[in-house]
Structures are given as structure tokens and as C-alpha cells.
DRENTISE-651354 format. One record per residue: x, y, z of N, C-alpha, C in turn; chain; residue number from 0. Coordinates in Angstrom, 1 decimal. Atoms other than C-alpha are relative to their C-alpha. Layout:
REC | X | Y | Z | X | Y | Z | X | Y | Z | A | NUM $
...
This chain:
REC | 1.4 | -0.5 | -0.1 | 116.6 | 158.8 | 172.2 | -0.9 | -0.9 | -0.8 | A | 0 $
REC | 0.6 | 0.8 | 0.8 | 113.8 | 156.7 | 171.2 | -1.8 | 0.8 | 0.1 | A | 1 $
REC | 1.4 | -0.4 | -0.2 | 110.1 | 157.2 | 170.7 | -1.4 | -0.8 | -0.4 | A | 2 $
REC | 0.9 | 1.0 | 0.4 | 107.0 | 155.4 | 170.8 | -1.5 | 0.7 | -0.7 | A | 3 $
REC | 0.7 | -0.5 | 1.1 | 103.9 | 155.6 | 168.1 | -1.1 | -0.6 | 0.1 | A | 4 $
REC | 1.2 | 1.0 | 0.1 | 100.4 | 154.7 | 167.8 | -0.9 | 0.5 | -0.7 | A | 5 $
REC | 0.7 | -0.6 | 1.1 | 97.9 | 154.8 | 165.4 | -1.5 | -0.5 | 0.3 | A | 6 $
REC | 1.7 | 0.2 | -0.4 | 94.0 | 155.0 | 166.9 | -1.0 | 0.4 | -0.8 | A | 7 $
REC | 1.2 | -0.3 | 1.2 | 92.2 | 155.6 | 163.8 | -0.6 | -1.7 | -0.6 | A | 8 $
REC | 0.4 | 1.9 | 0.8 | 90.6 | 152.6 | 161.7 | 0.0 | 0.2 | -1.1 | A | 9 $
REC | -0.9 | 0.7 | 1.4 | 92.9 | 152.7 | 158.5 | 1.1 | 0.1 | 0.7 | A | 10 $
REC | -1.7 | 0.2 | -0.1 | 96.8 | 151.6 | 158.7 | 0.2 | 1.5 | -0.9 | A | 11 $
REC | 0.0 | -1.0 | 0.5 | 98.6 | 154.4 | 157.8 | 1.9 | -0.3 | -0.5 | A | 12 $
REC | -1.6 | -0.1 | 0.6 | 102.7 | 155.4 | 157.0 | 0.4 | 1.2 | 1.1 | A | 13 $
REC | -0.6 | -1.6 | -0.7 | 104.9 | 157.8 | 159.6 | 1.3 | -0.4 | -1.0 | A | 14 $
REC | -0.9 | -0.1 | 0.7 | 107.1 | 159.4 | 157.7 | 1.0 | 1.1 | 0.7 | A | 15 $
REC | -0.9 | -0.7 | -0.9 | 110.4 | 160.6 | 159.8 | 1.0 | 0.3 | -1.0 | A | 16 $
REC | -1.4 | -0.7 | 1.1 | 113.2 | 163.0 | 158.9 | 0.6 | 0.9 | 1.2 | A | 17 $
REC | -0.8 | -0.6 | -1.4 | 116.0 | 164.1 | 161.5 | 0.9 | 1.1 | -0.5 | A | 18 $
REC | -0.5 | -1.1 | 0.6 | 117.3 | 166.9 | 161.1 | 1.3 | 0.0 | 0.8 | A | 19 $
REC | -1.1 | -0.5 | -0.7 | 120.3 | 168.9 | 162.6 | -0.6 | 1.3 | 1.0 | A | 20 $
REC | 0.4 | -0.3 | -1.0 | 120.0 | 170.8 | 165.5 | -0.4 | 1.7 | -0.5 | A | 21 $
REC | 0.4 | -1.6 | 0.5 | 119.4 | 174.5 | 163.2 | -1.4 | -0.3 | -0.9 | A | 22 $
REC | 1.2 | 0.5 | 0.1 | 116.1 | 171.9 | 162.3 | -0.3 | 0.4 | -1.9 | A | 23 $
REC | 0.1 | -0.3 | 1.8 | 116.7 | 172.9 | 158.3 | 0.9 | -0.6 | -1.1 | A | 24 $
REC | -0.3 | 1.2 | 0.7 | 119.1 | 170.3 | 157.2 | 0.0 | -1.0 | 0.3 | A | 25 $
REC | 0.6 | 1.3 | -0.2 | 118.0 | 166.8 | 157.2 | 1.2 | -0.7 | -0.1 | A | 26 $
REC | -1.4 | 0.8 | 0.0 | 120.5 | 164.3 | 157.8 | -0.4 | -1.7 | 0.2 | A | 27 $
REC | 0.4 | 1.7 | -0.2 | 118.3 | 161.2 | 157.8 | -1.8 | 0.0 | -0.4 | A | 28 $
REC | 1.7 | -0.3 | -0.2 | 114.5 | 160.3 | 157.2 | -0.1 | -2.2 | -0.8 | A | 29 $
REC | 0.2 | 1.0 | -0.2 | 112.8 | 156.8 | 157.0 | -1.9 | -0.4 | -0.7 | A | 30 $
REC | 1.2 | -0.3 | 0.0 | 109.2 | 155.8 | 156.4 | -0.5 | -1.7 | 0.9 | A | 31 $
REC | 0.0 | 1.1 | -0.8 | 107.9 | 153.6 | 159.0 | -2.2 | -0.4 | -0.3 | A | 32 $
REC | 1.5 | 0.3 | -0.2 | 104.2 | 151.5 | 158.7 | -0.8 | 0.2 | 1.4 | A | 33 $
REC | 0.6 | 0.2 | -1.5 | 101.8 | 151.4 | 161.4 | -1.5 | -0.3 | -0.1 | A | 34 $
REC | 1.3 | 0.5 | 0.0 | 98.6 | 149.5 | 161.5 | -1.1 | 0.6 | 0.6 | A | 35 $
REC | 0.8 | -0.2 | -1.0 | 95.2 | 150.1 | 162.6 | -0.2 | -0.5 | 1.7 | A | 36 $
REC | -0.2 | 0.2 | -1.4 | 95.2 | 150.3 | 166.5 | 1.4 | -0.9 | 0.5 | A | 37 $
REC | -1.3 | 0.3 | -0.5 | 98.7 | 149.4 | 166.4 | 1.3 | 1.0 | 0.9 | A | 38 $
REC | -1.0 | -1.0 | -1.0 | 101.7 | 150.7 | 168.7 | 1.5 | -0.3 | -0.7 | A | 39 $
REC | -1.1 | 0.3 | 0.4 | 105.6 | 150.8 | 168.2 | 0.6 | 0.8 | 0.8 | A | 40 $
REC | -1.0 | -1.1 | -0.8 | 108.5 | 152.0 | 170.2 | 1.3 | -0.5 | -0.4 | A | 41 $
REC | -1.5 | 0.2 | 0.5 | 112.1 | 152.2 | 169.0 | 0.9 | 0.8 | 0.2 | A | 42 $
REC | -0.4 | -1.2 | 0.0 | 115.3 | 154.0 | 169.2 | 0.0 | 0.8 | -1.0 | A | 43 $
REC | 0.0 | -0.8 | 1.3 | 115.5 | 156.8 | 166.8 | 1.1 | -0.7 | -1.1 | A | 44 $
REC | -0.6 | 0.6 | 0.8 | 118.5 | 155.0 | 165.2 | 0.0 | -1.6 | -0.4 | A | 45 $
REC | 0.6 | 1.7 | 0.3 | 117.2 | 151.6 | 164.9 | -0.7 | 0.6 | -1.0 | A | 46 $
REC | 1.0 | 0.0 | 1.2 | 114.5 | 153.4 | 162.5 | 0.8 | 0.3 | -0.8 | A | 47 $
REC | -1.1 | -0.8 | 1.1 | 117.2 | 156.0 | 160.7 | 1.4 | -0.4 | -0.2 | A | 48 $
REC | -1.4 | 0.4 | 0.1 | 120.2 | 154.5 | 159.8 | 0.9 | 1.0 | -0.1 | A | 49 $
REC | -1.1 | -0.9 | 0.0 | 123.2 | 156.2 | 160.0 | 0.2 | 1.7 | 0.3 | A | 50 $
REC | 0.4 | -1.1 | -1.3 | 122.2 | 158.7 | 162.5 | 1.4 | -0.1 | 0.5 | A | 51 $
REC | -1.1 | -0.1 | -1.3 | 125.5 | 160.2 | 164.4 | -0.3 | -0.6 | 1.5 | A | 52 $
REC | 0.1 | 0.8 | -1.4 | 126.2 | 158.6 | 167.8 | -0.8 | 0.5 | 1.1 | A | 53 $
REC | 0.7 | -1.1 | -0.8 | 125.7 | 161.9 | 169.7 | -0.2 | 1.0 | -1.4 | A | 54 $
REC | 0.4 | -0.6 | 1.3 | 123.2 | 163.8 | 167.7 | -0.9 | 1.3 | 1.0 | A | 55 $
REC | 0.7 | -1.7 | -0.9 | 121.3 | 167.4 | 169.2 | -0.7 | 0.4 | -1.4 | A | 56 $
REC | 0.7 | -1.0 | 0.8 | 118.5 | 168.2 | 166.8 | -1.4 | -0.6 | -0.2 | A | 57 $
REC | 1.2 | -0.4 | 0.1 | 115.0 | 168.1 | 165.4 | -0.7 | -1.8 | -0.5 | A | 58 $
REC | 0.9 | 1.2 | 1.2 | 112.8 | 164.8 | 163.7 | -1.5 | 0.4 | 0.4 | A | 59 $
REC | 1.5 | -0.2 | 0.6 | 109.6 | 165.5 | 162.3 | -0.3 | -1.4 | -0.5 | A | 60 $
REC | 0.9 | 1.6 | 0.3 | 107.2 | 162.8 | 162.3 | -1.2 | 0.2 | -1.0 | A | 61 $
REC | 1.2 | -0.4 | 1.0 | 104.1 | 163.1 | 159.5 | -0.6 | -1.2 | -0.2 | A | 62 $
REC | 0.7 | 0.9 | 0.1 | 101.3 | 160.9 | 158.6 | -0.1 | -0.4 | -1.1 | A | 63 $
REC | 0.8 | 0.0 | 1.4 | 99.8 | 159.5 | 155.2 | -0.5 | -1.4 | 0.2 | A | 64 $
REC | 1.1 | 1.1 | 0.4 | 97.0 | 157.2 | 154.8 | 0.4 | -0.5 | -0.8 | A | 65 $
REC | 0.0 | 1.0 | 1.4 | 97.1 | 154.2 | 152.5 | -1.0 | 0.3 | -0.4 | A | 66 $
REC | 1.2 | -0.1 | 0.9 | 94.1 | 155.5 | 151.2 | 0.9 | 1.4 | -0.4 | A | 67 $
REC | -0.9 | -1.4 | 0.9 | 95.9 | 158.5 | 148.4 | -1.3 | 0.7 | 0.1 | A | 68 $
REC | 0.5 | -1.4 | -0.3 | 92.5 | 160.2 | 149.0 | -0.3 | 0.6 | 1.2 | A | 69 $
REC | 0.1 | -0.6 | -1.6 | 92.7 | 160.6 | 152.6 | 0.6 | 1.1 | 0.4 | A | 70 $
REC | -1.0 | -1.3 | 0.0 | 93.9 | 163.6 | 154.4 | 1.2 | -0.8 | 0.9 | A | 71 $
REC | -0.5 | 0.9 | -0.8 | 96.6 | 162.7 | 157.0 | -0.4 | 0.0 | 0.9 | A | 72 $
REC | 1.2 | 1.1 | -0.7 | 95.5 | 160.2 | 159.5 | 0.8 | 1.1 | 1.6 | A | 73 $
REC | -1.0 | -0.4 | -1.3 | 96.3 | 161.4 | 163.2 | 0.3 | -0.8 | 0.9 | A | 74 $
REC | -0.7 | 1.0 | -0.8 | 98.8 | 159.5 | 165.5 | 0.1 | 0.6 | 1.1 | A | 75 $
REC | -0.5 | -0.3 | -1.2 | 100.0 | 159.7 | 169.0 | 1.3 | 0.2 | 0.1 | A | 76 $
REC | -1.2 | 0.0 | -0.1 | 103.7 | 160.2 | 170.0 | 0.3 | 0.3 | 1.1 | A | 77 $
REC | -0.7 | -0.2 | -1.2 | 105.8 | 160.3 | 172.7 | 1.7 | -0.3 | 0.0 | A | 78 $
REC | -1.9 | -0.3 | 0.2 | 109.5 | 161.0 | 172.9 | 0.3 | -1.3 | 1.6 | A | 79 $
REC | -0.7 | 0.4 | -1.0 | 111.6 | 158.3 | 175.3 | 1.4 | 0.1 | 0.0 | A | 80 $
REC | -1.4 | -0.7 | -0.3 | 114.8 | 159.3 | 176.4 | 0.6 | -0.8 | 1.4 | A | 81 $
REC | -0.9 | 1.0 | -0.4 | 117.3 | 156.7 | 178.1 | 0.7 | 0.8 | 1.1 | A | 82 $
REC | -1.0 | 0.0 | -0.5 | 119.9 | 156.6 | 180.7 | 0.7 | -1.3 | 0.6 | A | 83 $
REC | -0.6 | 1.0 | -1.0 | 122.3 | 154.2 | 182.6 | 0.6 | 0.4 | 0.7 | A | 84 $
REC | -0.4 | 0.2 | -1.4 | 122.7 | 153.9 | 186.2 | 1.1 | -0.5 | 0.2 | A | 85 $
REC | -1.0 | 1.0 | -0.1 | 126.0 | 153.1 | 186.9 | 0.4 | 0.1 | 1.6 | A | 86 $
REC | -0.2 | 0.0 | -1.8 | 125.7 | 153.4 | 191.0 | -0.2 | -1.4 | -0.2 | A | 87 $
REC | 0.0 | 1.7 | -0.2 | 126.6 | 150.2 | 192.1 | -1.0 | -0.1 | 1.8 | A | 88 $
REC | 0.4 | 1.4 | 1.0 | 124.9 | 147.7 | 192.9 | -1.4 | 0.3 | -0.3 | A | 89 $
REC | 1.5 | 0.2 | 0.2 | 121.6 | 148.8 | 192.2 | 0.1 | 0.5 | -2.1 | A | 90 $
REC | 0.0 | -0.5 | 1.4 | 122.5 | 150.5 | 188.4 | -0.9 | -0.5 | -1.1 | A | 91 $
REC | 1.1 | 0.3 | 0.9 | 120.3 | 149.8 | 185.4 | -0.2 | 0.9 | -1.6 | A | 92 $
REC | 0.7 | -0.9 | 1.0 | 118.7 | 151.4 | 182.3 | -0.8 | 0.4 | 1.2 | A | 93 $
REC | 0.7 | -0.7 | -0.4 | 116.6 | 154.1 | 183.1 | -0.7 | 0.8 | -0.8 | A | 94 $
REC | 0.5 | -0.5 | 0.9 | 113.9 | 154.8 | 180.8 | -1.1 | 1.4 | 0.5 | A | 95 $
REC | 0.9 | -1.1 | -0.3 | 111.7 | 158.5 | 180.7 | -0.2 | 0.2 | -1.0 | A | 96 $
REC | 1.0 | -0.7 | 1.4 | 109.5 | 160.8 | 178.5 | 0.0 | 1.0 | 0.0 | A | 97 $
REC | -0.1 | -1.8 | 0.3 | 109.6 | 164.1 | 177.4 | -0.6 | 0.4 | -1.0 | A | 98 $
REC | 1.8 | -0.6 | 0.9 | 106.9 | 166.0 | 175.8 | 0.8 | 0.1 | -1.1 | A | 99 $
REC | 0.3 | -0.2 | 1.3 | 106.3 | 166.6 | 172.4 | -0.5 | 1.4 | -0.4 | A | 100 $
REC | 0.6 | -1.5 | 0.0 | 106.4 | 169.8 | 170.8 | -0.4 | 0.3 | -1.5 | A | 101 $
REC | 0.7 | -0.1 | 1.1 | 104.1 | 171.1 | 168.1 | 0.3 | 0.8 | -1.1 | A | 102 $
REC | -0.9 | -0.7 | 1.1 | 105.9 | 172.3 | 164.7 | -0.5 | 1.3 | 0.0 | A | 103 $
REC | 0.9 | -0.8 | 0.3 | 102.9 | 174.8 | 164.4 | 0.0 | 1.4 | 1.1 | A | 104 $
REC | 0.0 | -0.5 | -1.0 | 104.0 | 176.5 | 167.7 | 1.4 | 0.8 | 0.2 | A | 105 $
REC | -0.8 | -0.3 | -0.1 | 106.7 | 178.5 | 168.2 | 0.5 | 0.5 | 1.7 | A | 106 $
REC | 0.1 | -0.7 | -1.4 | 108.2 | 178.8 | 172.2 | 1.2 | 0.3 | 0.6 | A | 107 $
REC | -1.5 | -0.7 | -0.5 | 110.7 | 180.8 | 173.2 | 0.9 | -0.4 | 1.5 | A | 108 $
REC | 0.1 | 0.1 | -1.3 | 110.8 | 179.6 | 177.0 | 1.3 | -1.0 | -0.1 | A | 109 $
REC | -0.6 | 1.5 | -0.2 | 114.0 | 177.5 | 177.6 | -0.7 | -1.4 | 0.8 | A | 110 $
REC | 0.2 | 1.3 | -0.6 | 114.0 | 174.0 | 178.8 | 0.8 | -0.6 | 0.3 | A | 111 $
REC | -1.1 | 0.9 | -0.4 | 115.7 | 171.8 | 181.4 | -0.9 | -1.0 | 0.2 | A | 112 $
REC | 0.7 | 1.2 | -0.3 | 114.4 | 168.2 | 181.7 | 0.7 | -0.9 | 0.5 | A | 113 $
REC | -0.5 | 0.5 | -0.8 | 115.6 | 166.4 | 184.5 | -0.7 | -1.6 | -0.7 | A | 114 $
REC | 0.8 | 1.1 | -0.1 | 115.4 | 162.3 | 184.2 | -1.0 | -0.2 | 0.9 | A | 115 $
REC | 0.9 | 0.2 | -0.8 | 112.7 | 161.0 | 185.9 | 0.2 | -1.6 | -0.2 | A | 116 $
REC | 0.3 | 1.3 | 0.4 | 112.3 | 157.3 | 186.8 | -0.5 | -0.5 | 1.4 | A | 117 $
REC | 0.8 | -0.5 | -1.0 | 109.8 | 155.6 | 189.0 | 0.5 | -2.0 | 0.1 | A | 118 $
């Protein structure tokens, strides 16, 4: 799982990641990644957090903070990308998609299936 980041304000800022476990209340990783003004980034989740399990089923909260200490936090963009490989022959490949983002502040009971998509 990877996910890409952008920061459209005009100060650089700090995301600050922490992956939880899939009951989203113990942490099992966290990182603190920079991000410039009007800058972008996309990575896997374990390229940022080290020593993240292989297969992993659970939560990372992303958070802001200004390099200015009297700022509030700055607001970013986000987007979840979520992988696959094609192994039909001969056309096979990576197969990259996106999957929404869901807002801590929200609670939604509705399951969810998310098929790949790829165009």
C-alpha cells in the first residue's frame, strides 16, 4: 500500500505518520516525513516506516505541523495507492489504483469492498 502527499499551502510543513494495527489503538510504526511548499510525494507505506510487517491490515494516521511552532496545523492532500501484479501472460504488469481516504473525525459503519481498478 502506498500513498501520495501534497502540500498546497505557502509554508513547508512536517506529516507526521503512525500505523497502527488493524483494532487502530496500537501503533506499531510512525515516521515523520517533510514536505515543502507546493511540493508532492508518493511512496510505499514501508519505504516511509520501517519495519512494517510484510502483510499488514490496519490503520496510519497522517497529521500536519508547521515549521512555524506558532502555526496551527497546515492542511495537506492525501490519497491512498494500492498496488497489484498482473500475472496473465503476456500482457501482466503492475497495476496501480486509489482508494479514498477516510476522515478520523467520522465514524461509518457501512462495509466496504474495493475492487482494483486500472485504466
Amino acid at each position: 500500500m502506498g500513498m501520495a502527499t501534497s502540500n498546497p499551502g505557502m509554508a513547508a510543513m512536517s506529516l507526521m505518520l503512525t500505523s497502527y494495527q488493524g483494532d487502530a489503538k496500537t501503533a506499531i510504526g510512525s515516521t515523520t516525513s517533510p514536505l515543502g511548499t507546493g511540493r508532492y510525494n508518493s511512496q510505499f507505506v514501508d519505504e516511509l516506516i520501517r519495519g512494517l510487517p510484510a502483510s499488514i491490515t490496519g490503520v496510519l494516521d497522517i497529521t500536519s505541523k508547521s515549521t512555524n511552532p506558532l502555526a496551527t496545523p497546515d492542511p495537506f492532500v492525501a490519497l491512498t495507492l494500492r498496488s497489484l501484479v498482473n500475472t496473465r501472460q503476456p500482457v501482466g504488469g503492475f497495476l496501480p489504483t486509489t482508494l479514498p481516504i477516510a476522515d478520523a473525525q467520522k465514524r461509518d459503519e457501512r462495509p466496504h469492498d474495493y475492487e482494483p481498478i486500472s485504466m
